[in-house]
C-alpha positions in Angstrom: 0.0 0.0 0.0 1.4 3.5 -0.7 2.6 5.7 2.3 1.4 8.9 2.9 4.0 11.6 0.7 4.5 14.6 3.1 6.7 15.8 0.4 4.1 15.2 -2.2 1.9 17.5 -0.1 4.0 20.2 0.0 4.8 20.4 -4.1 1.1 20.8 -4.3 1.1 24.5 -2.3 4.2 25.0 -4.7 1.7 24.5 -7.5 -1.3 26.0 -6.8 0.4 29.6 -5.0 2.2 30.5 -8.6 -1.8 30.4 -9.9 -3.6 32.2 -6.8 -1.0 34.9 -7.8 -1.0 34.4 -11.1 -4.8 35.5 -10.7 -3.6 38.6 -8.7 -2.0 39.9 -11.4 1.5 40.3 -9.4 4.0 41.1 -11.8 6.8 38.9 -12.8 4.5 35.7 -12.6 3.4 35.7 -16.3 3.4 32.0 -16.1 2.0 31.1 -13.0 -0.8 29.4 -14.4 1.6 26.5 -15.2 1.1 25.7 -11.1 -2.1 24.0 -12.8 -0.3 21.9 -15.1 2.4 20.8 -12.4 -0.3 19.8 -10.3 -1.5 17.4 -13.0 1.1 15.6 -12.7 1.2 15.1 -9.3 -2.4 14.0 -9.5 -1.2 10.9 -12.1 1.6 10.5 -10.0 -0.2 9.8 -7.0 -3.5 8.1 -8.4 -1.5 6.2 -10.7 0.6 5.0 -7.9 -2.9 3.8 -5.9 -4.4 1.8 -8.6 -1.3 0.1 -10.3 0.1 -0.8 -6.6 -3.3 -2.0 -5.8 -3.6 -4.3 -9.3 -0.4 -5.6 -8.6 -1.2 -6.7 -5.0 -4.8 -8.4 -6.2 -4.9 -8.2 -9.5 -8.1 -5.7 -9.8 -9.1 -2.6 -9.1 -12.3 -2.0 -7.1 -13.8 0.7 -8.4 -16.4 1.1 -5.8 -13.6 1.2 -2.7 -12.1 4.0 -5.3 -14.4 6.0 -6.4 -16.0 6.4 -2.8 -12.0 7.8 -1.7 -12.4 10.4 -4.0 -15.7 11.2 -3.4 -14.9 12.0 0.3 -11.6 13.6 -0.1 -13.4 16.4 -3.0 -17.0 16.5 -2.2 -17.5 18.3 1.0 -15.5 21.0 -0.4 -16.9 21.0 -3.5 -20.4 21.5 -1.9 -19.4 24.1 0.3 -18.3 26.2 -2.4 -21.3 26.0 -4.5 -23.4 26.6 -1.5 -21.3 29.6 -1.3 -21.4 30.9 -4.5 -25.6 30.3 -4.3 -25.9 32.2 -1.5 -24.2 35.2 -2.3 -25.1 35.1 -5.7 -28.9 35.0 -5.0 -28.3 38.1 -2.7 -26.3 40.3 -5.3 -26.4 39.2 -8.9 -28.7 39.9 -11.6 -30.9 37.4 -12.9 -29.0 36.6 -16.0 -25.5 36.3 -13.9 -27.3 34.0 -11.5 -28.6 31.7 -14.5 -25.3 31.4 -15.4 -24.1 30.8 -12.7 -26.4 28.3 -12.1 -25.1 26.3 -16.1 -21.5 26.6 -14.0 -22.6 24.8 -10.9 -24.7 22.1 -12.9 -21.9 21.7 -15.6 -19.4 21.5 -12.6 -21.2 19.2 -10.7 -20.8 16.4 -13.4 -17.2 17.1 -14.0 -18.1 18.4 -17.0 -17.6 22.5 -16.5 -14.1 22.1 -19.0 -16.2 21.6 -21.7 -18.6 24.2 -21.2 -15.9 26.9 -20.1 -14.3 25.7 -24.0 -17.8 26.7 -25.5 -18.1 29.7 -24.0 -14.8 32.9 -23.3 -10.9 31.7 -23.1 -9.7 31.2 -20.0 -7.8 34.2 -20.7 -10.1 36.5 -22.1 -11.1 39.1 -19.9 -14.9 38.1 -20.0 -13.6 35.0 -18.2 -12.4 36.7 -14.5 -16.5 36.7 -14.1 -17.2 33.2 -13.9 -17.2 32.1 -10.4 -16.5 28.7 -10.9 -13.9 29.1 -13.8 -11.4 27.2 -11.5 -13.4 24.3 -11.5 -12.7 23.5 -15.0 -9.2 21.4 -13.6 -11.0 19.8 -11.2 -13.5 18.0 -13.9 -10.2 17.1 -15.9 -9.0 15.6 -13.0 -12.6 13.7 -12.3 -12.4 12.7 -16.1 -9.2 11.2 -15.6 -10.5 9.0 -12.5 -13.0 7.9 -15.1 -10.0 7.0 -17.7 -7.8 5.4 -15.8 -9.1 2.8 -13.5 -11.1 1.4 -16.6 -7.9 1.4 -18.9 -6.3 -0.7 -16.3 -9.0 -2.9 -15.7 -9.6 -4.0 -19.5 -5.7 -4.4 -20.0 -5.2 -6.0 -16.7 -4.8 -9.4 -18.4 -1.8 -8.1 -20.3 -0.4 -6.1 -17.4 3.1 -6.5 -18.8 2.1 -4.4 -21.6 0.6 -1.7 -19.7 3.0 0.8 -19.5 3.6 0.7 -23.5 0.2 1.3 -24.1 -0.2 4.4 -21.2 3.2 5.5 -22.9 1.8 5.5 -26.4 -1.9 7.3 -25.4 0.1 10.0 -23.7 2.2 10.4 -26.6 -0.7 10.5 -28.9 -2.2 13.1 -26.3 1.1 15.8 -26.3 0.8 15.3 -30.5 -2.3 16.3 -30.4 -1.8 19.2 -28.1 1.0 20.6 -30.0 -1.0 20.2 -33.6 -4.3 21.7 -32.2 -3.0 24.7 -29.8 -1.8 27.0 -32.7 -5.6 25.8 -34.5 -8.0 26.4 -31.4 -5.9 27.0 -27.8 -9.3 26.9 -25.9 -9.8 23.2 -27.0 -6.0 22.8 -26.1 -6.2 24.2 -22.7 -9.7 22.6 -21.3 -10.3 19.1 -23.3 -9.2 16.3 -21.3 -7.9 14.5 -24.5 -5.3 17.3 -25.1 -4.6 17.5 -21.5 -3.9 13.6 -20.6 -0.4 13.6 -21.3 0.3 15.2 -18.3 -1.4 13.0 -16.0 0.0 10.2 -17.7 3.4 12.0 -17.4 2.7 11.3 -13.5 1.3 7.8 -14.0 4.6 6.7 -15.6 6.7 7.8 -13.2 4.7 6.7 -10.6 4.5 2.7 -12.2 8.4 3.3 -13.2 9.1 3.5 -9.0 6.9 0.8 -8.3 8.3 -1.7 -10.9 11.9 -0.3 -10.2 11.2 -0.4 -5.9 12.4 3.1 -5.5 12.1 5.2 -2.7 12.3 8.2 -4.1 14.9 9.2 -1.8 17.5 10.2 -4.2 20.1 13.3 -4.4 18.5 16.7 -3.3 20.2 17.7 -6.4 17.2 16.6 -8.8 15.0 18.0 -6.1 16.4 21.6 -6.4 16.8 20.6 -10.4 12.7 20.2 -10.5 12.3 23.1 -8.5 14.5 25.3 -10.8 12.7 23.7 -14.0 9.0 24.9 -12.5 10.6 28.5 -11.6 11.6 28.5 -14.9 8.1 27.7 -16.5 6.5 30.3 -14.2 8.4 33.0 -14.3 9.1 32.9 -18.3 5.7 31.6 -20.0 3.1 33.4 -20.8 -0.7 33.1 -22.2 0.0 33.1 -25.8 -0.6 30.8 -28.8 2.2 28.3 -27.7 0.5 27.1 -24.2 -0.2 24.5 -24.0 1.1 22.9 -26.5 
């Protein structure tokens, strides 16, 4: 069974502050966003980690026992928020705003607010800072993925010894399509799940290369301040233009 990562724990903060800034608009962070794509692959890292240790063990996954974990780590949050949001919303918006506010909530609460932030403004368009929920559109990518996964590994679980090829190959097939389509549409780039699985699967290998391998992860601080440094880099130099994703 996997231990609990302290570490792990403390790299997600590292992601997600570069993006609460980022949203602040406090200069020298162009690329803080890029906490959101660092986070996604500690998310395959982690989940990956779960559900191949636990087919290795037992040779299944039960997707009941999992999907109930990650109901009751996200949920209670999740409902807080939108209880939040309904509240204050009914108190000070205007009845349009409020409807659609209410399409974010509903489209959020089936993990499927990605795909109706892509139909509607960039996530960088100005029009975008007033959707409440706009943040919620990594969280359904994330659900989506929890969807993906478990039943990838389940169908190929016969030829286990294969697995890693064939995550390495949809990944692939994932960052190709990323860099083709971001110059074409970067809205369907940045929010689809298809375009955005490479970097969960980034996370997923690495996680089944440690497990295969035995590592403990406790290796030379060197690559730790070498990771770090690579991150900086992305968030202090990257910006929202046609390259990002892809």
């Amino acid at each position: 069974m996997q231990s609990y990562r302290r570490e792990i724990d403390g790299l997600r903060a590292v992601a997600i502050l570069p993006v609460l800034l980022f949203h602040f608009e406090i200069p020298g962070l162009s690329g803080g966003f890029v906490g959101v794509d660092i986070f996604f692959v500690i998310s395959g890292f982690l989940i990956g980690g779960i559900l191949w240790d636990e087919l290795s063990r037992t040779g299944r996954i039960d997707l009941i026992r999992f999907y109930q974990r990650r109901i009751r780590r996200l949920a209670p949050v999740y409902f807080a928020v939108i209880t939040a949001c309904l509240i204050v919303g009914w108190a000070i918006m205007l009845p349009f705003d409020f409807r659609a506010l209410g399409k974010e909530i509903i489209s959020s609460s089936v993990y499927l607010s990605n795909v109706y932030f892509f139909t509607q403004a960039g996530y960088f368009d100005s029009v975008a800072k007033e959707k409440i929920l706009l943040h919620t559109w990594s969280l359904s990518i994330e659900e989506q993925f929890y969807i993906f996964l478990p039943l990838v590994l389940i169908v190929l679980a016969s030829v286990r010894r294969w697995l890693p090829m064939v995550l390495c190959l949809l990944g692939l097939g994932s960052l190709v399509a990323c860099i083709v389509l971001t110059p074409i549409s970067q809205t369907a780039a940045f929010y689809l799940f298809p375009l955005r699985a490479w970097e969960l699967l980034a996370g997923v290998l690495l996680a089944i290369m440690g497990h295969k391998r035995g590592l403990s992860w406790d290796l030379h601080p060197l690559l730790s301040w070498v990771g770090l440094a690579l991150m900086a880099v992305g968030i202090l130099t990257l910006d929202a233009d046609q390259r990002f994703p892809g």
